[in-house]
N, C-alpha and C positions, 0 to 999 in steps of 0.2 A: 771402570777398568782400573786396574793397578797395576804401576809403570815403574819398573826398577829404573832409575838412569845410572848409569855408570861413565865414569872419567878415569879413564885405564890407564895406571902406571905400576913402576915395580917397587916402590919407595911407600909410594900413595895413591891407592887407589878409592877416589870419593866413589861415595853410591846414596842417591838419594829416593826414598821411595813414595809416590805420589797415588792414588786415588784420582780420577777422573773421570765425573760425572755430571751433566747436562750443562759442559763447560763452566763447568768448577773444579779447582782443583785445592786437597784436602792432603795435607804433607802427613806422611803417615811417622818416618823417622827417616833419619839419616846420619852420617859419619864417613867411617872411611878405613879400610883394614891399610895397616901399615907394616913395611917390613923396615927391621934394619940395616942399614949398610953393611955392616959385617957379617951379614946370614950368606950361606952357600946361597947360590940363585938358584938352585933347583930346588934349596927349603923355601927359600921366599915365595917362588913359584906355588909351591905344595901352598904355603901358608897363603896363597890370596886365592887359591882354588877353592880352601877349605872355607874362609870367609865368605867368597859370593857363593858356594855351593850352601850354607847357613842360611843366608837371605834368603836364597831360593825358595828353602824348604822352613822356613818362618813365615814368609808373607806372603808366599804363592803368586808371583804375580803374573799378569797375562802378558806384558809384553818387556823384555829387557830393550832399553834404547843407551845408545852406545855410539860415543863419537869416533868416526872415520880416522884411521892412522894415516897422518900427511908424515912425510921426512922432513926432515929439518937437516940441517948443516954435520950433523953431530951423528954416524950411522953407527954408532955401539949403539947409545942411548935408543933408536929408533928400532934396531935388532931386539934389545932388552924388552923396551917397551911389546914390541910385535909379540913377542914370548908369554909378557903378562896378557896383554889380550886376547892372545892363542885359550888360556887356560879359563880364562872368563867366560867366549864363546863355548868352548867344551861342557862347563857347567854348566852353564843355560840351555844347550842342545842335549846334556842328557835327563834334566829339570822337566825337558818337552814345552821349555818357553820360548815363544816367536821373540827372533832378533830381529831389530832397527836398529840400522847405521846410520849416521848425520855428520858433515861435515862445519865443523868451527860456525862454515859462514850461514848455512841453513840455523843453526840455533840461533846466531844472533838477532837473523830475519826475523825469526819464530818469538824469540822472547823480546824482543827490544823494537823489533821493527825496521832496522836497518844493519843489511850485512858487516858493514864496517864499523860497526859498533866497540867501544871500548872495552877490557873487560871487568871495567868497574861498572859502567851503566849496566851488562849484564849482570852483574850481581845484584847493582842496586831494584831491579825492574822484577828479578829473581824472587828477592823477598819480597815486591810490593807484591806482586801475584800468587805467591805463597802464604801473606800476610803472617809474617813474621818479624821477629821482635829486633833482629841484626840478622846481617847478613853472615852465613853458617863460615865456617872455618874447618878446619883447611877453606885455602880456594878452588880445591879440590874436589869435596862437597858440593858448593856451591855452583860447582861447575855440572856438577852429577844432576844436581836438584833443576836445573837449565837445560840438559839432557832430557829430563823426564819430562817437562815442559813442552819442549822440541816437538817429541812424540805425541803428548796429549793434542798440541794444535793440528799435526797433520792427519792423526786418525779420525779428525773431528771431520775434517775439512774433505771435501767432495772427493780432489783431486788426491788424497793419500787413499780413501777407500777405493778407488777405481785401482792406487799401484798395488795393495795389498790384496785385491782382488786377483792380479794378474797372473 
């Protein structure tokens, strides 16, 4: 299976893409499309549709996994952000790739083993399961490539085939 992870912002959106196979998992490439501060937010918006709609149609993958928008204190930034993710899901829905959502603390579970985890120990655990050379940059990326992770464990695992069964 090959798992787009995405970590949706409108500044920086990481996206890292995994390969997942007899619980191995094979880092195909990753990065992260970036918009400038000074763009209209409806070219930025264009411009991060136009990037993960690229992916899309580059790598083919079977499932986008995509971290849960929580609010934070700051509700421009989480309106902004909701925008950028809005245009992400849209690509992926018209790609005809299955979306997974996952919140913060389920990835942490997933890749570190404990919800409260740092998110430096996520990264560093990131690379060790990725077996990579550093931990990727942005932390955004890094974040995406944890995301895709997220999803490789639960598709594996009993209980995510019985929810995606449902």
């Amino acid at each position: 299976m090959v798992i787009l992870g995405i970590d949706p912002g409108y500044a920086i959106v990481g996206w890292g893409i995994v390969r997942y196979e007899a619980n191995r998992f094979k880092t195909l490439d990753f990065g992260a499309v970036t918009t400038p501060a000074g763009m209209h937010f409806s070219d930025r918006l264009e411009k991060i549709y136009d990037g993960i709609d690229y992916l899309l149609n580059t790598y083919k993958p079977d499932a986008l996994s995509i971290e849960k928008l929580f609010f934070n204190t700051n509700q421009k930034t989480a309106i902004d952000v909701a925008q950028a993710r809005g245009v992400i899901l849209l690509a992926a829905k018209k790609a005809r790739v299955e979306i997974f959502e996952y919140t913060p603390l389920q990835v942490k579970q997933s890749v570190v083993g404990y919800g409260r985890a740092e998110k430096k120990q996520v990264q560093e655990m990131t690379r060790i399961i990725l077996n990579l050379n550093a931990v990727p940059k942005p932390d955004d990326t890094a974040d995406a490539l944890a995301l895709a992770i997220c999803h490789g464990h639960a598709s594996g695992s009993s209980l995510g085939r019985l929810l995606q069964n449902k």
